[in-house]
Backbone as numpy.savetxt, mean C-alpha at the origin, in Angstrom:
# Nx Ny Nz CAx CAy CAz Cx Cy Cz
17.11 -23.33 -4.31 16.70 -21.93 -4.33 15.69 -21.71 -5.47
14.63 -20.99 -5.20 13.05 -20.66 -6.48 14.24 -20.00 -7.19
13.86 -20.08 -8.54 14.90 -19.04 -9.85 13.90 -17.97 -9.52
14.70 -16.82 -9.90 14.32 -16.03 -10.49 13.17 -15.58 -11.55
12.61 -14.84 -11.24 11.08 -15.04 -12.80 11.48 -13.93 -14.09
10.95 -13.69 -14.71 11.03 -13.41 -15.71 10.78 -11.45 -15.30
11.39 -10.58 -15.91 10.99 -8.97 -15.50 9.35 -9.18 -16.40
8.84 -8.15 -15.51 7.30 -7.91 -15.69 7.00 -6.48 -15.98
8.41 -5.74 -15.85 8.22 -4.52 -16.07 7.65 -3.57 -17.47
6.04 -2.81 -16.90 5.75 -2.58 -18.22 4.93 -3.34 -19.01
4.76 -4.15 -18.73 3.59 -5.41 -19.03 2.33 -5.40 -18.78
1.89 -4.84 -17.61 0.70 -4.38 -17.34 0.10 -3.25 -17.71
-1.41 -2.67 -17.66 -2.34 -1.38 -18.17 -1.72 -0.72 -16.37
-1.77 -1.34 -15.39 -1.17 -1.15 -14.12 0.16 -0.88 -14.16
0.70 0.16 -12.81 2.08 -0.33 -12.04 2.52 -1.24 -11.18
2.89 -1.98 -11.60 3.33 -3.44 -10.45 4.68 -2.78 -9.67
4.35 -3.09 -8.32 5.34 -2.85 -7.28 5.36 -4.28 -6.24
6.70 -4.34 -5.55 6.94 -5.16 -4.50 7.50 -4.05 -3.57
7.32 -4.99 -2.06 7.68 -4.14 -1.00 9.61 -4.09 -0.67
9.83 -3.28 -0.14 11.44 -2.98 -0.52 12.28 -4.07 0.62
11.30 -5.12 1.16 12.24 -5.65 2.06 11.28 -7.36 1.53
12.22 -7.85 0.45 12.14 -9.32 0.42 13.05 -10.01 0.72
14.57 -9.12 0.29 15.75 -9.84 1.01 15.85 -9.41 2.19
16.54 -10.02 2.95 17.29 -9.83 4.05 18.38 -9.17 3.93
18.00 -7.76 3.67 18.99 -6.74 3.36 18.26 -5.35 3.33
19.72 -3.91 3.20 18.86 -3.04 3.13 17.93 -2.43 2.01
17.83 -0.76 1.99 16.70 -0.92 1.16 17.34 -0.52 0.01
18.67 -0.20 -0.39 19.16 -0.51 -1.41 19.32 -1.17 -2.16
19.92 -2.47 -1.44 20.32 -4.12 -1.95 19.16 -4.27 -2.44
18.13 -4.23 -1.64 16.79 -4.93 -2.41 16.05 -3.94 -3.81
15.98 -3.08 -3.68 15.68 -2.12 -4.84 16.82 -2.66 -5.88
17.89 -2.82 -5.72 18.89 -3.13 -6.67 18.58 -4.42 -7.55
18.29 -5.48 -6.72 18.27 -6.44 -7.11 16.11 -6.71 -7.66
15.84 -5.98 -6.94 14.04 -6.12 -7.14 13.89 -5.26 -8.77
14.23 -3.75 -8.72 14.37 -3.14 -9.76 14.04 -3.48 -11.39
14.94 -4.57 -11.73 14.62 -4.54 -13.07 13.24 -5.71 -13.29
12.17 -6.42 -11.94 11.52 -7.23 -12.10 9.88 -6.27 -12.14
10.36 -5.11 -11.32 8.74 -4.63 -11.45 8.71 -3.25 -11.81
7.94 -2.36 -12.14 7.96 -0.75 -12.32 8.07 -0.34 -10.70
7.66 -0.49 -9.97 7.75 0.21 -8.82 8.16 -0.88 -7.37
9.12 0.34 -6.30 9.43 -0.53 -5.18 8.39 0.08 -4.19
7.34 -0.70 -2.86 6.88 0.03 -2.46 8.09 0.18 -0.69
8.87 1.34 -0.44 9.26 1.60 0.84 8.70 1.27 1.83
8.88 0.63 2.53 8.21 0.61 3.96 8.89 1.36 5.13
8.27 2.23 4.99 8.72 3.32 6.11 7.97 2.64 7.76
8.15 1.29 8.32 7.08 1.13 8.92 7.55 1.61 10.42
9.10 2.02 10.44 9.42 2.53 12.03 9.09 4.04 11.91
8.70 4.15 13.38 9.28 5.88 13.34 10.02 6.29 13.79
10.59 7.70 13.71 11.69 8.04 14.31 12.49 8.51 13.50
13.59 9.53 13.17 14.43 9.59 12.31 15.27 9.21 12.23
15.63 8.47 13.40 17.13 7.29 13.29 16.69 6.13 12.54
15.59 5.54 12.49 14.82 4.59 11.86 14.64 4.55 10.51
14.13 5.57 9.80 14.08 5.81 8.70 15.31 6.07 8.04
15.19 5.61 6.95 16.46 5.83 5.59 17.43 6.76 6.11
18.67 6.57 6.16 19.42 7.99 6.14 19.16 8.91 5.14
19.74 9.66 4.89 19.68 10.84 3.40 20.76 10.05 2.83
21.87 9.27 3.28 22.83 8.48 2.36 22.12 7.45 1.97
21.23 6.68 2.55 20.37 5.35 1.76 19.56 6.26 0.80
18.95 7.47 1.04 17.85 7.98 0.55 18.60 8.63 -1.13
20.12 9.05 -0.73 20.35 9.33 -2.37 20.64 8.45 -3.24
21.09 7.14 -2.03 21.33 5.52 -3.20 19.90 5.27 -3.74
18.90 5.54 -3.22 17.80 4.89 -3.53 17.39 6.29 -4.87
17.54 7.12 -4.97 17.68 8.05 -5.77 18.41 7.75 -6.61
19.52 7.55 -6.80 20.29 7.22 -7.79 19.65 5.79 -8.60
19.62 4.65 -7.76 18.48 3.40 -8.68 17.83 3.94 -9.24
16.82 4.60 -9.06 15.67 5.00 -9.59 15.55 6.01 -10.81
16.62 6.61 -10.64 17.65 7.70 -11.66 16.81 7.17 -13.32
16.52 7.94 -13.98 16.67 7.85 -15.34 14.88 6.74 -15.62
14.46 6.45 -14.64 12.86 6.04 -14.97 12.94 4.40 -14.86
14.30 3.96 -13.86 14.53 2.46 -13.98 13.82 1.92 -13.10
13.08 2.87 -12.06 12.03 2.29 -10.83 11.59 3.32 -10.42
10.04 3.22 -9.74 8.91 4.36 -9.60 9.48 3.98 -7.69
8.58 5.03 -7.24 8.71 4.74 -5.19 7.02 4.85 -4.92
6.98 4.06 -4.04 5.64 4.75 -3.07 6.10 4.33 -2.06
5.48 4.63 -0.68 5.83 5.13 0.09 4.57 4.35 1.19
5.08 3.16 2.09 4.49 2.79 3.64 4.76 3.64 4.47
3.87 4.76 5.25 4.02 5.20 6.18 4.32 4.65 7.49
4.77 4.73 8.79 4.81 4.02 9.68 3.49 3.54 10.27
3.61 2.46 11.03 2.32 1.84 11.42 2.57 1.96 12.73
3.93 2.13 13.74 3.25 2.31 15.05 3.51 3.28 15.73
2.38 4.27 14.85 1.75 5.37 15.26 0.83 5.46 15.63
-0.19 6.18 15.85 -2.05 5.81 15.88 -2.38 7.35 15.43
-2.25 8.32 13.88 -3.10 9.41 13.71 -4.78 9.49 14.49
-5.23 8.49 15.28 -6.67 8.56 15.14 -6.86 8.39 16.75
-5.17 8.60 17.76 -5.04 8.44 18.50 -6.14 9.51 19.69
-6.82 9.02 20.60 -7.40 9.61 21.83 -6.68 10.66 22.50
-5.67 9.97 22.87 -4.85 10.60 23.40 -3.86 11.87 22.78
-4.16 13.03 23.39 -3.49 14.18 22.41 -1.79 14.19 22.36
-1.14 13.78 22.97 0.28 13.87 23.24 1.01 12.78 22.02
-0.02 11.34 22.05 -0.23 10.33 21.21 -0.30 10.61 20.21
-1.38 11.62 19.64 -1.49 12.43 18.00 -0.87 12.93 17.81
-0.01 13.85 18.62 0.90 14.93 18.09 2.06 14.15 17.80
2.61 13.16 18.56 4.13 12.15 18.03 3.69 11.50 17.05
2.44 11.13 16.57 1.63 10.77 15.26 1.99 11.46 14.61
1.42 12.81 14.15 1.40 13.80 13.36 3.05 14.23 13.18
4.31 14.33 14.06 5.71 14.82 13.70 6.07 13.57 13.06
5.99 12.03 13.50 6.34 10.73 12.82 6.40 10.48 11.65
5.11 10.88 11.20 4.41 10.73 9.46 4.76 11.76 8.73
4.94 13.48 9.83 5.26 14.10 8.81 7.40 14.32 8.54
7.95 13.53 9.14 9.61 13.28 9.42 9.63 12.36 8.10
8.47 11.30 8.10 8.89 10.11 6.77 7.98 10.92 5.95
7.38 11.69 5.67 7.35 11.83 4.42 8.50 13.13 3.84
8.68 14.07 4.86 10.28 14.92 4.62 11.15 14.11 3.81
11.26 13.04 4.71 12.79 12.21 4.41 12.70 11.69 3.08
11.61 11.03 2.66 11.12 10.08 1.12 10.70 11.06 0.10
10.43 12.31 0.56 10.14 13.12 -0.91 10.77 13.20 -2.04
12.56 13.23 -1.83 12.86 13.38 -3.15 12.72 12.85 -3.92
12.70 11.34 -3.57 12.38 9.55 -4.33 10.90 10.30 -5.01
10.17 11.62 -5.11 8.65 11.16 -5.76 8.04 10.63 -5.77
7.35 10.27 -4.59 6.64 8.72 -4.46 4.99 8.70 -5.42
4.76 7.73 -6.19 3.59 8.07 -6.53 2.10 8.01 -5.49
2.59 7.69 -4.10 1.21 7.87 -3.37 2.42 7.65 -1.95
1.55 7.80 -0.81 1.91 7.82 0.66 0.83 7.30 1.25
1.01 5.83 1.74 0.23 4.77 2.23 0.15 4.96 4.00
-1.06 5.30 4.66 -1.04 5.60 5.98 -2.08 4.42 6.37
-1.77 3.96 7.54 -2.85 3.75 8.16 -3.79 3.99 9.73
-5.30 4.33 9.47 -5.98 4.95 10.52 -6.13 4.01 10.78
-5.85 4.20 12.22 -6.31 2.78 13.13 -7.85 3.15 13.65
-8.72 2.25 13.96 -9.97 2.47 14.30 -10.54 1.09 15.16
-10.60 1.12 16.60 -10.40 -0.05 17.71 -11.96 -0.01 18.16
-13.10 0.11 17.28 -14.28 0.38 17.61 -14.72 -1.94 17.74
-15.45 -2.11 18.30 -15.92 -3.26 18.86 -17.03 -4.06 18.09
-16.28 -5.36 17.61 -17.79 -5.68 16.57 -17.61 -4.87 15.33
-17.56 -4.38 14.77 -17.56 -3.48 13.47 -18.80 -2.88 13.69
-18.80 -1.95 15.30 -19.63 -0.84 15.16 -18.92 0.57 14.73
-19.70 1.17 13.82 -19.20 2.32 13.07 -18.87 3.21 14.44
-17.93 3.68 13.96 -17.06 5.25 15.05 -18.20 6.32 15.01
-17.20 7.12 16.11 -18.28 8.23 15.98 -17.90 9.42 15.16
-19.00 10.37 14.87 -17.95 11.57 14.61 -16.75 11.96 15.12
-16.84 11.83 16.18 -15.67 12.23 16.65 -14.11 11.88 15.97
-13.94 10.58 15.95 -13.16 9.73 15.44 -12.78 10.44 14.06
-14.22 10.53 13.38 -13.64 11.36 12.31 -13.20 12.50 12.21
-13.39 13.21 13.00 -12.93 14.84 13.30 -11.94 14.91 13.19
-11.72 14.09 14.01 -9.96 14.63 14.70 -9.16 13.52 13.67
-9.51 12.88 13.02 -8.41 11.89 11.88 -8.50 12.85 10.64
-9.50 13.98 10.23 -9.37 14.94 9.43 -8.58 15.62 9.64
-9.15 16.66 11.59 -8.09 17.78 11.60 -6.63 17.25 11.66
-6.11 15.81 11.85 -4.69 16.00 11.86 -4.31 15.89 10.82
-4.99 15.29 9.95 -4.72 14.88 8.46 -4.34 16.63 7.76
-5.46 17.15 7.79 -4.97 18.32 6.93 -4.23 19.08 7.94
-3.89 18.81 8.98 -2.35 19.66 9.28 -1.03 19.15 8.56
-1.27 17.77 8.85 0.04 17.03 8.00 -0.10 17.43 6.08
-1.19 17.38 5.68 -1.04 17.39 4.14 -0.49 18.86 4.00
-1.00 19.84 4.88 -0.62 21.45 5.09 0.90 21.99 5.26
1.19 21.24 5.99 2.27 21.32 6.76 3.79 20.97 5.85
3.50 19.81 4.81 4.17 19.23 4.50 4.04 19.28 2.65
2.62 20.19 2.95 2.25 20.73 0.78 2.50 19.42 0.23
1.80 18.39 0.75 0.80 17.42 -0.02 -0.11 17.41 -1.20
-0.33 17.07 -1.97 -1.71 17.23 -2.78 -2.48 15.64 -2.04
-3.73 16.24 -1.82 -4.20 15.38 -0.86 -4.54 14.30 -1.48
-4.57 13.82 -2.94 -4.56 12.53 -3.89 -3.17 12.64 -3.37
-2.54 12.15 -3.18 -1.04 11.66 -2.89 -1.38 10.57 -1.89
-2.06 10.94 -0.57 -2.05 10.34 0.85 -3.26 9.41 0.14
-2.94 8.09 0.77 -3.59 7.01 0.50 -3.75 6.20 1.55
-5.20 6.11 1.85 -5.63 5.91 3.33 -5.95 3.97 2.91
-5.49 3.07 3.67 -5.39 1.82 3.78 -6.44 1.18 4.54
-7.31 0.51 3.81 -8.57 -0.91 4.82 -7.89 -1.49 5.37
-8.36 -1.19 6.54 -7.67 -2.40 7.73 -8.56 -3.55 8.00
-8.46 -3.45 9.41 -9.47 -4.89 10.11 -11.14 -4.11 10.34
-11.28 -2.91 10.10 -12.48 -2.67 10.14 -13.36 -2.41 8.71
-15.19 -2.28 8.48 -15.11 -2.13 7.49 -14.84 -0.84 6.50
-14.52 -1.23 5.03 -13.89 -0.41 4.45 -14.88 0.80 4.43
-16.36 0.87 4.47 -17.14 2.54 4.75 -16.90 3.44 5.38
-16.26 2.95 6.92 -15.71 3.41 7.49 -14.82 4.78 7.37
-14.12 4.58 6.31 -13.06 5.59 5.50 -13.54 6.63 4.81
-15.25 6.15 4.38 -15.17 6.92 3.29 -15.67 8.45 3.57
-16.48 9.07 4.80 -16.72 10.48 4.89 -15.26 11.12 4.81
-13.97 10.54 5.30 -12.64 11.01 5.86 -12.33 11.23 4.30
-11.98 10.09 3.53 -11.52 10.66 2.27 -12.42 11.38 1.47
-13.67 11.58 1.42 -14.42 12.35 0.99 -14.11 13.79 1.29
-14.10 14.07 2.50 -13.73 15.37 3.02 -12.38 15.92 2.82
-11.69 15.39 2.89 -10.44 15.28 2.34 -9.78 15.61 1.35
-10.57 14.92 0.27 -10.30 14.58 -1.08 -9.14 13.91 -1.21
-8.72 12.81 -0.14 -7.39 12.07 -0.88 -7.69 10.12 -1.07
-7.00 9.84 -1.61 -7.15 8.68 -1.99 -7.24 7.51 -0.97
-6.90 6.24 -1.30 -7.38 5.04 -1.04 -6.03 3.77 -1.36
-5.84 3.36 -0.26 -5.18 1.96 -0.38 -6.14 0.79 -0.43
-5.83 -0.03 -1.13 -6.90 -1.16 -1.13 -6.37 -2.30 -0.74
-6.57 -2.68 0.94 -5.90 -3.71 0.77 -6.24 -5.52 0.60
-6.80 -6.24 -0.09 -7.21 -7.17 -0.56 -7.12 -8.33 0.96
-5.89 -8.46 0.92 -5.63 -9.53 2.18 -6.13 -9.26 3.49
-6.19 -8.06 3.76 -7.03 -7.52 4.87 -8.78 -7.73 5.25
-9.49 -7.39 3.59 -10.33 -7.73 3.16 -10.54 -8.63 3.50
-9.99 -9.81 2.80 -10.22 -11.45 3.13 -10.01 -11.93 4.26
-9.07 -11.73 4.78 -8.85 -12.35 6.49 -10.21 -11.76 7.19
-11.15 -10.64 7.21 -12.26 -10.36 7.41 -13.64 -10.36 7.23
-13.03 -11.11 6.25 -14.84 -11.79 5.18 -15.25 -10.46 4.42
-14.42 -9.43 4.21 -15.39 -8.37 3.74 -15.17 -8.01 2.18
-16.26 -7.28 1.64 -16.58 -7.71 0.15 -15.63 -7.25 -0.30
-14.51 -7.41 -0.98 -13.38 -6.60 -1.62 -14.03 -5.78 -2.84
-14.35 -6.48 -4.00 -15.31 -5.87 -5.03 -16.20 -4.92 -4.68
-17.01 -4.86 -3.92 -17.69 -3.63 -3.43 -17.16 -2.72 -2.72
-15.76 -3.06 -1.99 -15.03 -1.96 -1.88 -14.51 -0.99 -3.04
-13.80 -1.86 -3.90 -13.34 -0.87 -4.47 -14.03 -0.35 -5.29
-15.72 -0.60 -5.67 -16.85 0.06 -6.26 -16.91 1.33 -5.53
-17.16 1.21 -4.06 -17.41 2.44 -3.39 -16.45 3.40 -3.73
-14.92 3.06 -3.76 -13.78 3.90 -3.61 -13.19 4.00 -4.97
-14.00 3.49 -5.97 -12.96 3.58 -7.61 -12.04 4.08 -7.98
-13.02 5.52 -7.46 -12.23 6.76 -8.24 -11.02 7.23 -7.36
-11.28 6.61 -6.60 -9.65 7.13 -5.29 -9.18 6.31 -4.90
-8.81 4.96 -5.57 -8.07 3.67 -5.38 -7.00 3.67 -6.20
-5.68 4.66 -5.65 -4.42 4.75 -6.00 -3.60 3.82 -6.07
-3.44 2.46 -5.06 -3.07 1.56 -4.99 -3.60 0.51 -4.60
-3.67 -1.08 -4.93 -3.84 -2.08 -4.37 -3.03 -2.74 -3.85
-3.08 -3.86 -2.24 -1.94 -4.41 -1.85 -2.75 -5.84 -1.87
-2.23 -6.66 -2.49 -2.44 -7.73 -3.07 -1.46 -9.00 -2.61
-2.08 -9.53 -1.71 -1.35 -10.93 -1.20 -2.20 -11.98 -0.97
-2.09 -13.20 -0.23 -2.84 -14.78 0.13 -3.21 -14.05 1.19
-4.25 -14.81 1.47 -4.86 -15.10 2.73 -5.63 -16.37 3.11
-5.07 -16.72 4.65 -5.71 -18.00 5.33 -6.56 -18.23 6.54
-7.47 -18.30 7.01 -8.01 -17.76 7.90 -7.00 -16.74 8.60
-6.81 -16.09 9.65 -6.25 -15.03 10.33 -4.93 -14.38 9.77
-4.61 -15.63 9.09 -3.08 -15.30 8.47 -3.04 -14.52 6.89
-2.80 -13.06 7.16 -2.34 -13.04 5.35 -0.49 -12.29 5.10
-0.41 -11.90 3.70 0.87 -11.64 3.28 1.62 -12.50 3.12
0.48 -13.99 2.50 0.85 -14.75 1.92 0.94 -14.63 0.30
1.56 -15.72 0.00 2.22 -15.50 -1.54 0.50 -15.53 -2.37
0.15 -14.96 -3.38 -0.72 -14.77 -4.09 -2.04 -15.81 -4.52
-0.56 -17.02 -4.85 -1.55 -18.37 -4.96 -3.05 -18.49 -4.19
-2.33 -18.56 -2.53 -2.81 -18.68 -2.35 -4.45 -18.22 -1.44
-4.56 -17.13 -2.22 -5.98 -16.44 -2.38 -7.18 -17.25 -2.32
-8.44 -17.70 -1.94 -8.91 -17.92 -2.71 -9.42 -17.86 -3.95
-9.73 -18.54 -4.78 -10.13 -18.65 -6.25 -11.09 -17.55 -6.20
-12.61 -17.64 -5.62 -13.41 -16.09 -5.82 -12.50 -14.83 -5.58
-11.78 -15.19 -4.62 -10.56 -13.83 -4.35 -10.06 -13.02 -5.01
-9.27 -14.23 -5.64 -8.80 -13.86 -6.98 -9.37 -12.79 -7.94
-10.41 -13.59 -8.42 -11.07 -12.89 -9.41 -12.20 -11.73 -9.29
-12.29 -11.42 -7.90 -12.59 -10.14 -7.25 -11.11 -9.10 -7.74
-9.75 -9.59 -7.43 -8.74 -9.15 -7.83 -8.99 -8.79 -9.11
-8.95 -9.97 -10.35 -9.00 -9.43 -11.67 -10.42 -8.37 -11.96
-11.29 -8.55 -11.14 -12.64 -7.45 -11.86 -11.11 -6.14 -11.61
-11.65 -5.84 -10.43 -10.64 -4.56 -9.96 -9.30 -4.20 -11.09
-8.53 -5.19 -11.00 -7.23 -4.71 -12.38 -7.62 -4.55 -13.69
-9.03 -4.84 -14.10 -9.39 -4.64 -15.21 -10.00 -3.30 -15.38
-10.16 -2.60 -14.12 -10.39 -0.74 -14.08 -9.66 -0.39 -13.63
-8.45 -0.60 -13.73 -7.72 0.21 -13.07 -5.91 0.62 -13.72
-5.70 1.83 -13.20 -4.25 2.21 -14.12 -3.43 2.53 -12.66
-3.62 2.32 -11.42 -2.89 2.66 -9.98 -1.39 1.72 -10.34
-1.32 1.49 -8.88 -0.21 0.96 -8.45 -0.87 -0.59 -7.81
-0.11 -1.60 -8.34 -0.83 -2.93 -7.18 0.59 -3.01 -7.04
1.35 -3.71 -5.46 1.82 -4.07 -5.08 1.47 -5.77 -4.51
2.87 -6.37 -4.55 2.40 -7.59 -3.95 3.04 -7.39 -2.86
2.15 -7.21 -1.97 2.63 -6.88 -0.27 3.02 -8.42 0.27
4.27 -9.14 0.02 5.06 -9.98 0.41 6.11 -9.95 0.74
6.67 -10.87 1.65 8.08 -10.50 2.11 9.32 -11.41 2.43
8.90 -12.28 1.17 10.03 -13.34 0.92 10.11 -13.28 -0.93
11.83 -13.98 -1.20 11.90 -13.57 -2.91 10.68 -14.65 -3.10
10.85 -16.13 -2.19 9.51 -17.37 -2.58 8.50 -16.80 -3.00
7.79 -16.10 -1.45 6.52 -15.69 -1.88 6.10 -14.33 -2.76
7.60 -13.51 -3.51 7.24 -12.58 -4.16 6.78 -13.65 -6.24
7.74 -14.59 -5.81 8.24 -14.96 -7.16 6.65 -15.91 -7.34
6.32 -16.61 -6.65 4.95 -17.38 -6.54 3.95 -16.23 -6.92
3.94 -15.23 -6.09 2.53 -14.00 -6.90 2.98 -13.53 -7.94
4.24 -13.37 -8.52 4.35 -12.98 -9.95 4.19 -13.61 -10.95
4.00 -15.45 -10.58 3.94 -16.10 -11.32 2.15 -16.49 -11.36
1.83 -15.97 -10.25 -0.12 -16.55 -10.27 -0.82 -15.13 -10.64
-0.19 -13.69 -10.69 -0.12 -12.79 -11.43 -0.80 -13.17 -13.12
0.59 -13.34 -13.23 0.69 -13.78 -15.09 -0.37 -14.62 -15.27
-0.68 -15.86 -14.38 -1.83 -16.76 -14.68 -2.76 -16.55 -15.16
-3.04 -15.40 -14.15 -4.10 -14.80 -13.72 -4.49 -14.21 -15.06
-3.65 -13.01 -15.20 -3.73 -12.11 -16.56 -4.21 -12.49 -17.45
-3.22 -13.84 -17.59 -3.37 -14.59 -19.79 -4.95 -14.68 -19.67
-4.89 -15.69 -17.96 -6.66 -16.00 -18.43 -7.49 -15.32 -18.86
-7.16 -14.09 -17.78 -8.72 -12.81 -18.35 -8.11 -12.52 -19.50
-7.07 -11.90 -20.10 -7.04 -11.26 -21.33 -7.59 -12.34 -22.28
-7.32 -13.96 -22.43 -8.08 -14.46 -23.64 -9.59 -15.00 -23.15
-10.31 -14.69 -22.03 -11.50 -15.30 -21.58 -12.59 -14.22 -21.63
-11.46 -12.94 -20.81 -12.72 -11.66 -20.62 -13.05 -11.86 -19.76
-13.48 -13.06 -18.21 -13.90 -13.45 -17.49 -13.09 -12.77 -16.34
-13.70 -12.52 -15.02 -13.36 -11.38 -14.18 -14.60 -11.71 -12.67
């Protein structure tokens, strides 16, 4: 069995988070046992439904952990939804889905609410207005609906490119998930992403990537990868998560983490 690593909590100019399901358990057990290794757990709210999501009895255990400043929350919205859906019947079970998990996760305080717009355009030809219209108007029904501050909602790079996003959060005014491994499985510039999006890059999700395959353990990033990673943590005070989902591959990025760190802090190099 990998040991255990060392707590990291507090160590960083950043909040370090892991995702709430490395064990094979619920989201208690794992907050329990994840807890004293990082400042923050990130929830993965990724079903919908309200039978799916946390009870209010998981939701006050997970309240109670967190009790007294021993762990921060953010918050995975569900993913099989489609807000950016064509279909209107499709948006609207969108729009009650996202706004049921974020009801249910509020009391936890999450420091951001991670969504993602799906966008099925061909080739990485840019959408149309349209696309954006209607991923606004549902957006500010849900931030409305549910008295959001629209920096809270943190819109996630997928498989398309990250510009894509940016009239929506512009208009908007809400933030930015950054997700690194997504990036890379796509060839697309991570560093110039988060140039474009600086100032509204609430969180980073930070894992390996191998050709098609990522939410691998950290290592194995590539090396430029990487240090696209360190420019970025060297501006930044958000949340990075290591979006992994084994203790192996959490304990391997906490340990190429630290690597990572000593180097830039005694090199400066980035």
């Amino acid at each position: 069995m990998t040991p255990a690593p060392v707590a990291y909590k507090g160590v960083y100019p950043f909040s370090l988070a892991c995702p709430s399901f490395v064990y094979p358990a619920g989201y208690a057990e794992n907050v329990r046992r994840l807890a004293p290794l990082v400042d923050e757990i990130e929830l993965l709210l990724f079903e919908s439904g309200p039978e799916r999501l946390p009870s209010a009895g998981e939701i006050g255990a997970l309240k109670t952990l967190g009790g007294s400043g021993a762990v921060a929350y953010n918050v995975h919205l569900p993913i099989d939804v489609s807000i950016a859906a064509a279909d209107r019947a499709e948006a609207r079970a969108a729009e009650k889905a996202i706004g049921e998990a974020v009801d249910r996760s509020r009391s936890l305080v999450p420091t951001s609410w991670t969504l993602h717009v799906p966008c099925d355009q061909p080739n990485g030809t840019r959408p149309s207005r349209i696309w954006e219209e209607r991923v606004c108007r549902r957006l500010e029904r849900i931030l409305a609906a549910h008295s959001l501050p629209p920096r809270s909602l943190a819109l996630e790079t997928l498989d398309y490119p990250p510009f894509f996003l940016y009239d929506i959060v512009e208009t908007l005014d809400c933030s930015v998930c950054l997700d690194i491994g997504h990036l890379a499985v796509k060839g697309y510039d991570s560093r110039a992403a988060f140039d474009l999006f600086r100032d509204r890059v609430a969180i980073i999700h930070a894992h390996g990537a191998s050709g098609a395959e990522d939410h691998l353990a950290l290592d194995v990033l590539a090396a430029g990868r990487q240090q696209e990673l360190l420019y970025m943590l060297s501006n930044f005070a958000g949340t990075l998560s290591l979006e992994v989902f084994s203790a192996e591959a959490l304990f391997a990025s906490l340990d190429c983490l630290d690597r990572l760190w000593h180097t830039f802090q005694k090199t400066g190099n980035c």
